[in-house]
TITIVO-672939 format. One record per residue (C-alpha): residue number from 1; residue in one letter; x, y negated, z. Coordinates in steps of 0.5 Angstrom, whole numbers, plus 500, padded with zeros to 3 digits. Example, Ala and Ser with C-alpha at 12.3 -4.5 7.8 and 13.67 -1.06 7.14 Angstrom:
! residues 2
- 1, A, 525, 509, 516
- 2, S, 527, 502, 514
! end
This chain:
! residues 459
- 1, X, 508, 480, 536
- 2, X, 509, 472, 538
- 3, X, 506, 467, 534
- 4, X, 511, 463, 530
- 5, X, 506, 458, 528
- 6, X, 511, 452, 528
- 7, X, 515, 457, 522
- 8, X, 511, 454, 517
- 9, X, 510, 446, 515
- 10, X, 504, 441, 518
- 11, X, 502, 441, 511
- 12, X, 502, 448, 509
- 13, X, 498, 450, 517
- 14, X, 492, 444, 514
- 15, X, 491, 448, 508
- 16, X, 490, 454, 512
- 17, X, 486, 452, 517
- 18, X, 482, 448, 512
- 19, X, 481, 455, 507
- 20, X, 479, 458, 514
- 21, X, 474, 453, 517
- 22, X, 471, 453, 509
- 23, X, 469, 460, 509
- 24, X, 467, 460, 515
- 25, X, 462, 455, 515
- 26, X, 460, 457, 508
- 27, X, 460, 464, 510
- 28, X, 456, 462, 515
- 29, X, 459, 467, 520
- 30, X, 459, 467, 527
- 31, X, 467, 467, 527
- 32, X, 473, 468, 523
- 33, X, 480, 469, 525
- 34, X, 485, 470, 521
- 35, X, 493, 471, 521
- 36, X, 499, 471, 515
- 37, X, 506, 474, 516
- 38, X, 512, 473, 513
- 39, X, 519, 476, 512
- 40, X, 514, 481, 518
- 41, X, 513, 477, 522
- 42, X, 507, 473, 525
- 43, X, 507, 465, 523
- 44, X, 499, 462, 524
- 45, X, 495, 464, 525
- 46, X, 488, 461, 526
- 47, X, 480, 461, 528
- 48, X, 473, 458, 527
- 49, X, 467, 459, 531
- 50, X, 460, 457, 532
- 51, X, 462, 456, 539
- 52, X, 464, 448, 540
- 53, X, 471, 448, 544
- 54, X, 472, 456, 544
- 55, X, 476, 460, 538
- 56, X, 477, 468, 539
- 57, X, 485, 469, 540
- 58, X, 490, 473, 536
- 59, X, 488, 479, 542
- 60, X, 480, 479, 540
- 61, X, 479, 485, 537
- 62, X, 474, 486, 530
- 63, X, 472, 492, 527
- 64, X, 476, 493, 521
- 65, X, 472, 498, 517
- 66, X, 475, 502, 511
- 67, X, 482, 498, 513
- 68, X, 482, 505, 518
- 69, X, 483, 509, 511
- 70, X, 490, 506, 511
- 71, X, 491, 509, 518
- 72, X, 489, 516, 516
- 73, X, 493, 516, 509
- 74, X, 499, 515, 514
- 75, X, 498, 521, 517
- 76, X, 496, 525, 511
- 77, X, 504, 523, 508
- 78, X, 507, 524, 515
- 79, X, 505, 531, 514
- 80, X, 507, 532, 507
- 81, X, 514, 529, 509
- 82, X, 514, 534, 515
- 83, X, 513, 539, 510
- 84, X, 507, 541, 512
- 85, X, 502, 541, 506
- 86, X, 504, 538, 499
- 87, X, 500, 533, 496
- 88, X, 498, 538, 490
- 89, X, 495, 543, 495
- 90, X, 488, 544, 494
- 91, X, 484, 542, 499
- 92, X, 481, 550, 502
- 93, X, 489, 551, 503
- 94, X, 489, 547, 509
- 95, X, 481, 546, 510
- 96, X, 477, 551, 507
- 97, X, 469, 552, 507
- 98, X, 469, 545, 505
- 99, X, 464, 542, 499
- 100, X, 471, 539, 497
- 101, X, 474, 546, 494
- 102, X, 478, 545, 489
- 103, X, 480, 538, 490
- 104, X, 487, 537, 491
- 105, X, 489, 532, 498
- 106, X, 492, 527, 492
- 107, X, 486, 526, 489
- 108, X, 482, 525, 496
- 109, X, 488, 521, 498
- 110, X, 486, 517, 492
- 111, X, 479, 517, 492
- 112, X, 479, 521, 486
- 113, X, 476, 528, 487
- 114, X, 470, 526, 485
- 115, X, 465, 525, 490
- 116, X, 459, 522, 492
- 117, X, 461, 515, 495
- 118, X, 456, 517, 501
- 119, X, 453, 521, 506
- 120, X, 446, 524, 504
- 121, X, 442, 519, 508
- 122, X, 440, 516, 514
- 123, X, 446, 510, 512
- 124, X, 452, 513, 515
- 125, X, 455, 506, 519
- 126, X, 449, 505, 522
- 127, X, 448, 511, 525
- 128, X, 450, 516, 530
- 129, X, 455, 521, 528
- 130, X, 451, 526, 532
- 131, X, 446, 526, 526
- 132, X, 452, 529, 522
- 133, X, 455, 534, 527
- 134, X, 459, 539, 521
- 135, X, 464, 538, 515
- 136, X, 457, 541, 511
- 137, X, 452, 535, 513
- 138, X, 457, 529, 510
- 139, X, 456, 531, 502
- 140, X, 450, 534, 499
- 141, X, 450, 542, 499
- 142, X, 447, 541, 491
- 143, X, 451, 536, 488
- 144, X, 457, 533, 492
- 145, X, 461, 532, 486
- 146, X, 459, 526, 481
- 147, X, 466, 526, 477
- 148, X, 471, 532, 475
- 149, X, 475, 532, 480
- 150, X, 482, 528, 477
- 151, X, 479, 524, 472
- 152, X, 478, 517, 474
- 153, X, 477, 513, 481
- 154, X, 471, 514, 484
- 155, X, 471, 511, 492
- 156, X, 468, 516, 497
- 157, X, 468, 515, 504
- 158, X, 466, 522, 506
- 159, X, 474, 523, 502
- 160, X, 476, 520, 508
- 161, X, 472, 524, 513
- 162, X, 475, 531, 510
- 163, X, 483, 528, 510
- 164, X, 481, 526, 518
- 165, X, 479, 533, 519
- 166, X, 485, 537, 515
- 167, X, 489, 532, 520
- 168, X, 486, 534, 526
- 169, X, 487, 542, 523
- 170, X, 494, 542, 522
- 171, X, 496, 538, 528
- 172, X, 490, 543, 533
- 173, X, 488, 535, 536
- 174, X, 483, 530, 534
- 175, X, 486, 525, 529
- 176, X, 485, 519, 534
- 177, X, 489, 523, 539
- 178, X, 495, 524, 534
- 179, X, 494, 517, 531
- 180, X, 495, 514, 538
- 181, X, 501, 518, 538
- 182, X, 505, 519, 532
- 183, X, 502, 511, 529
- 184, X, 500, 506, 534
- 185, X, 505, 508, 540
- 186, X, 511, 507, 536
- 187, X, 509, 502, 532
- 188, X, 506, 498, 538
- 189, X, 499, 497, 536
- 190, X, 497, 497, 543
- 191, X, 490, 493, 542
- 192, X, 487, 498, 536
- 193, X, 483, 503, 537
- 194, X, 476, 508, 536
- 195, X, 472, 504, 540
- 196, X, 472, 497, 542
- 197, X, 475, 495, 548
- 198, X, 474, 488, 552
- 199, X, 476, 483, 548
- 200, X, 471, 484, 542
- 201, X, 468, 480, 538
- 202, X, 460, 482, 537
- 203, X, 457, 484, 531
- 204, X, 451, 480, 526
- 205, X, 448, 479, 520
- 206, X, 445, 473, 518
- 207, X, 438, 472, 515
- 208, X, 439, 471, 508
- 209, X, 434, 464, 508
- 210, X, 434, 461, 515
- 211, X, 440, 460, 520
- 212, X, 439, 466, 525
- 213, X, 442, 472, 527
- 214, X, 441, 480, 529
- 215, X, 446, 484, 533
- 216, X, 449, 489, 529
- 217, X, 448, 496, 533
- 218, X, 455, 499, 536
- 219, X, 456, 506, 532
- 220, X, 460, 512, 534
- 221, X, 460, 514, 526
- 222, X, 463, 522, 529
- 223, X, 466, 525, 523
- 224, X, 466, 519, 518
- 225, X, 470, 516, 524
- 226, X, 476, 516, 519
- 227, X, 473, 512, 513
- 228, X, 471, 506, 518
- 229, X, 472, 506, 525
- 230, X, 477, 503, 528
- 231, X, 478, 496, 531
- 232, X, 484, 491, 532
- 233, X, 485, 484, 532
- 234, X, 489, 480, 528
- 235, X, 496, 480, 532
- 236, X, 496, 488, 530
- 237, X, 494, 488, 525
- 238, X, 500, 483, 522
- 239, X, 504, 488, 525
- 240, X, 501, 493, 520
- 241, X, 501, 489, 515
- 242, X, 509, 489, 517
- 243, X, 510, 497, 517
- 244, X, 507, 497, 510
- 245, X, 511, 493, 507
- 246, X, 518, 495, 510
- 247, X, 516, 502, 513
- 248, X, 520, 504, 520
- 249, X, 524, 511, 521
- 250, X, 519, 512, 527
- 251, X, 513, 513, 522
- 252, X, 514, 513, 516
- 253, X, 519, 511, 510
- 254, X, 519, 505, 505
- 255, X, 520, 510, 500
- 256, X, 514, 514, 502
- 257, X, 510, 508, 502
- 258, X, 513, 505, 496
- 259, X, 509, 512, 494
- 260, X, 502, 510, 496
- 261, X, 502, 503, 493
- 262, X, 503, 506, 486
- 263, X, 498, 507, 482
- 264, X, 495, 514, 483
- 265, X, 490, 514, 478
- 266, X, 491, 511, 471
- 267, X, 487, 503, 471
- 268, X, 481, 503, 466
- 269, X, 484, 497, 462
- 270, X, 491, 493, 461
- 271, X, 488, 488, 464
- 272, X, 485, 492, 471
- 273, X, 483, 486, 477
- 274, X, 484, 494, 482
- 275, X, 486, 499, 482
- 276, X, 489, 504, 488
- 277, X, 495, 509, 490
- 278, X, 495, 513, 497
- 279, X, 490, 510, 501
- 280, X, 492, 503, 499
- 281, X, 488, 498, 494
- 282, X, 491, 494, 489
- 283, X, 489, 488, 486
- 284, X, 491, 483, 481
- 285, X, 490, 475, 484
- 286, X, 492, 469, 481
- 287, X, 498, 472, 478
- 288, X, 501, 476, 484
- 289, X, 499, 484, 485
- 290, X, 497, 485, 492
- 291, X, 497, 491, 497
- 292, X, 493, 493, 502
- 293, X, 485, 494, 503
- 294, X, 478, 491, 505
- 295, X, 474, 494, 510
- 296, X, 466, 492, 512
- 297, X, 462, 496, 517
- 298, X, 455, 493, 520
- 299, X, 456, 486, 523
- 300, X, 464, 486, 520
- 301, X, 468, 485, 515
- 302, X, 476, 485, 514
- 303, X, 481, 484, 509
- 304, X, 489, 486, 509
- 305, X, 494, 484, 503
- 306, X, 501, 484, 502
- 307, X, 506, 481, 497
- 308, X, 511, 485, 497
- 309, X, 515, 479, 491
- 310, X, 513, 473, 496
- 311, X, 514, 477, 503
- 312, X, 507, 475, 506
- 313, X, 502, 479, 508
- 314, X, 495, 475, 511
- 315, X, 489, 479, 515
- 316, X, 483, 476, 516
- 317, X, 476, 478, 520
- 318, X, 469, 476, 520
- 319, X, 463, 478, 525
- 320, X, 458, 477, 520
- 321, X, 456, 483, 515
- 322, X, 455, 479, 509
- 323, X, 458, 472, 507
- 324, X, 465, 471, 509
- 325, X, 469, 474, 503
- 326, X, 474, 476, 508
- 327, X, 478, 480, 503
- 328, X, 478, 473, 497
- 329, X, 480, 469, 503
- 330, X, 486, 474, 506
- 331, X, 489, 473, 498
- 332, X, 488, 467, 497
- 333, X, 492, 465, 504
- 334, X, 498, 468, 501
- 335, X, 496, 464, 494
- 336, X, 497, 458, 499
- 337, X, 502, 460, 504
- 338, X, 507, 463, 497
- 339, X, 505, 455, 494
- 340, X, 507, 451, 499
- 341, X, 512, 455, 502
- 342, X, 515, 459, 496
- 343, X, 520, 464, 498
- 344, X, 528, 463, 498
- 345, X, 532, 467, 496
- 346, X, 537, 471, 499
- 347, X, 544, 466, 499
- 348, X, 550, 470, 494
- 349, X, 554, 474, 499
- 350, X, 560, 478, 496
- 351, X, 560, 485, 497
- 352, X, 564, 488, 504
- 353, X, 568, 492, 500
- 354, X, 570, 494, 494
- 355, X, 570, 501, 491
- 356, X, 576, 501, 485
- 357, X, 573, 507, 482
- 358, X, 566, 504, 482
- 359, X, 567, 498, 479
- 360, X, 571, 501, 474
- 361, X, 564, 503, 472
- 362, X, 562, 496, 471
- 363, X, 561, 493, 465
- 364, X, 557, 494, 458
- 365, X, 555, 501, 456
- 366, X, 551, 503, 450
- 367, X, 545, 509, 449
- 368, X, 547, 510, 442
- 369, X, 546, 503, 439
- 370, X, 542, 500, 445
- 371, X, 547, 496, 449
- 372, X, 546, 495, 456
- 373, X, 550, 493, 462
- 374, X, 551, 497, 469
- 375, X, 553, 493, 475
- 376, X, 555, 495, 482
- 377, X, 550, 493, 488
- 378, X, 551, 493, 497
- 379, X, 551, 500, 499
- 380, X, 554, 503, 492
- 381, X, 548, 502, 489
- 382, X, 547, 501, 481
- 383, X, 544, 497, 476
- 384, X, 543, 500, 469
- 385, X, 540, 493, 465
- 386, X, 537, 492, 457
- 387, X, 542, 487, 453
- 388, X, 537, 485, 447
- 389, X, 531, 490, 446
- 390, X, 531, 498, 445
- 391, X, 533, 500, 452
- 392, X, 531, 502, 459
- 393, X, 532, 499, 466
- 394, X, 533, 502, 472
- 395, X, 536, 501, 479
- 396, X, 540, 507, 482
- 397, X, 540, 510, 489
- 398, X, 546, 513, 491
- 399, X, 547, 520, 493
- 400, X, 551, 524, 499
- 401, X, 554, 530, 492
- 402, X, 557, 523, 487
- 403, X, 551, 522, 484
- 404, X, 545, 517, 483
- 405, X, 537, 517, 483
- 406, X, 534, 512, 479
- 407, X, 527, 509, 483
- 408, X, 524, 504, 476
- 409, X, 521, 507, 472
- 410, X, 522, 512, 466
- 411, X, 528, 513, 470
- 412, X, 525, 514, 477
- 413, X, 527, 520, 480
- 414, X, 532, 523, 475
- 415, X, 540, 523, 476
- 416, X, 545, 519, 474
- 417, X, 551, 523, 473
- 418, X, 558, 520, 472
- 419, X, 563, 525, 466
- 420, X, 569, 525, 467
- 421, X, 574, 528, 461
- 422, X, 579, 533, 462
- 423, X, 585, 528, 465
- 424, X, 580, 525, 470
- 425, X, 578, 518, 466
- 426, X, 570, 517, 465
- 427, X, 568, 520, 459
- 428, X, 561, 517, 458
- 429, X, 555, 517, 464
- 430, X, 549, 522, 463
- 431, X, 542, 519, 465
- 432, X, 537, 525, 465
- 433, X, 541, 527, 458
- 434, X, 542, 521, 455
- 435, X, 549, 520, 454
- 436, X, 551, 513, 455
- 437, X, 558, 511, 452
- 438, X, 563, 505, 451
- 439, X, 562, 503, 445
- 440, X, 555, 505, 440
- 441, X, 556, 512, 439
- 442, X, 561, 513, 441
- 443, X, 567, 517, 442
- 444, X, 563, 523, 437
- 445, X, 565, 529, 441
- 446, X, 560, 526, 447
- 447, X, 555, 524, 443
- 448, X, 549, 529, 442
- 449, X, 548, 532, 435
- 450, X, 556, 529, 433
- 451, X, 556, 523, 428
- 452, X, 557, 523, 421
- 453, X, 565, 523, 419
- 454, X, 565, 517, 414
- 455, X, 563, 513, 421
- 456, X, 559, 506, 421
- 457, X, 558, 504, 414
- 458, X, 557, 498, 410
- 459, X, 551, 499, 405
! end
């Protein structure tokens, strides 16, 4: 990906390289590097250092942590989209003998199965995975559940470890080896991988109460490998950034990913600061809902967000184990970047071409007494609207056999159907049952449940 720095104005690049260089030095990190992306594409990036006249570049790997889980989720959807598996199995259909039976690979996905947060001890991200050689040794024999499975959010990075398993046994190879080739090839993430490889940063923690440091040590984790262990740099990262934004047909489809951002286990409250779909975390910041994932290992920290309203996507990385707030930072990147530079909209074009029969279905439309309206939008697609209050929207995708889903909402995957009467004209639209006609209830013969013969009446 090519740096496009000179994309973004003078005084918007100060204000990143300020929020940067603050959180380095308040962080008291090492390093920090950071990138933000807009419309898919890398337009700064930019780097702090304790080293006088040196910076790591876009290409410096760090280690990413629980980012990784984003990767894993992919591969998970790839092979419900290929039909092998349905996110409603439980889990012993596909990996049996495991301490999640009963679980279903949703619930895994979305850190809902109920599981323990950690391994049984020793710390996990700090030591070899050989300590832990079976899916048995990553959750207590006795007690591996904390939580009904189903019923609230509970993050588990052993979850993780088992949907890296259930990836190696549907495809009879190790999940790095299908990553490599079914995710990071296509996709031209050529500097992300297990291990690291030369240029990578080195990772530390810093004493809480005096300026020195500690080297970190450099873990294979083995089978936790899928909760936290891959490495990339920031120009590899903005391209994954990129992918979960708009999807690619190589990899998986928008709608798919549309799928993992949605919240998959009711929030606790209204007024919810996080939550988390399919492998990705929500977060409410400064008025935005922000997709992605933080990621923290021994010596690391990351962040990776993505506004889908405002078309930008920041990562940010720190080779410190505490202090840098990497995933703060990487929100309010966009925060800055949204303010300085806010999106343009796309200019008004005509449609290419026009279909008589479809704009014939333009227009007001009425469920009972509630009046709505139905526009015609590029590639046939339409666009149910309330007028007042008392009535649903949606957008309408078209189908190949004349008919429409809806992708908002109530409506969400039901079928808009146009009825037409006996001479071909449009009688009225049914929307998962529900008549919509062309004047409030209205001709009688249509309306569900007829209408009283004396008609509107005056009281």
């Amino acid at each position: 990906m090519t740096d496009l720095s000179d994309e973004l104005l003078p005084a918007t690049r100060r204000a990143l390289l300020h929020r940067l260089a603050v959180a380095q030095a308040e962080g008291r990190t090492p390093s920090m590097v950071a990138a933000v992306v807009r419309d898919g594409r890398l337009v700064w990036s930019g780097a702090r250092s304790m080293v006088d006249d040196h910076a790591p570049t876009t290409d410096v790997q760090y280690r990413i942590g629980s980012i990784t889980k984003t990767f894993v989720a992919v591969l998970v959807l790839r092979l419900r989209d290929e039909g092998l598996l349905d996110l409603a199995d439980p889990v012993e259909r596909h990996l049996p003998g495991t301490p999640a039976d009963g679980a279903t690979v949703a619930q895994l996905l979305s850190h809902s199965a109920g599981l323990a947060s950690e391994t049984p001890g020793p710390w996990w991200e700090r030591t070899d995975g050989a300590l832990r050689p079976a899916l048995a040794d990553l959750l207590e024999e006795e007690r591996p559940r904390r939580h009904p499975a189903g019923r609230l959010h509970h993050y588990s990075n052993p979850t993780y470890a088992l949907l890296g398993a259930l990836v190696e046994r549907l495809r009879g190879e190790p999940w790095g080896e299908v990553l490599r080739r079914e995710v990071l090839e296509p996709l031209g993430l050529d500097r992300t991988t297990l291990l690291p490889e030369p240029p990578h940063a080195g990772g530390f923690a810093v004493h809480p109460w005096a300026d020195v440091m500690l080297p970190e040590p450099l873990t294979d984790t083995g089978l936790m490998a899928p909760a936290g262990q891959l490495w990339s740099t920031t120009a590899d990262l903005a391209r994954w950034a990129a992918f979960l934004a708009d999807g690619d047909e190589k990899v998986l489809s928008a709608g798919t990913l549309a799928e993992m951002r949605r919240p998959a286990v009711a929030p606790d409250t209204d007024d919810w600061t996080e939550t988390y779909g399919l492998g990705l975390q929500l977060i409410r910041h400064q008025g935005r809902t922000l997709f992605g994932h933080s990621g923290s290992m021994p010596g690391f920290t990351a962040g990776l967000w993505i506004s889908e309203a405002d078309g930008l996507a920041a990562v940010a990385f720190a080779n410190a184990t505490h202090g840098a707030r990497t995933g703060q930072v990487t929100a309010e990147l966009i925060a800055i970047t949204a303010e300085h530079e806010p999106r343009l909209p796309e200019p008004w074009r005509p449609l290419p071409e026009v279909d008589e029969q479809l704009l014939a279905l333009t227009g007001p439309w009425y469920w009972g007494a509630a009046p709505h309206t139905l526009r015609l939008a590029a590639g046939r697609a339409l666009e149910l609207s309330v007028l007042g209050s008392g009535g649903r929207a949606s957008r309408f995708r078209p189908e190949e056999d004349g008919t429409w889903t809806g992708l908002d909402d109530y409506y969400a995957g039901e079928t808009l159907r146009v009825v037409r009467a006996a001479d071909g004209s449009v009688s009225h639209l049914d929307i998962g049952s529900f008549v919509f006609t062309r004047e409030p209830y209205g001709p009688a013969e249509v309306v569900p449940g007829g209408l009283d013969p004396r008609g509107w009446q005056a009281y």
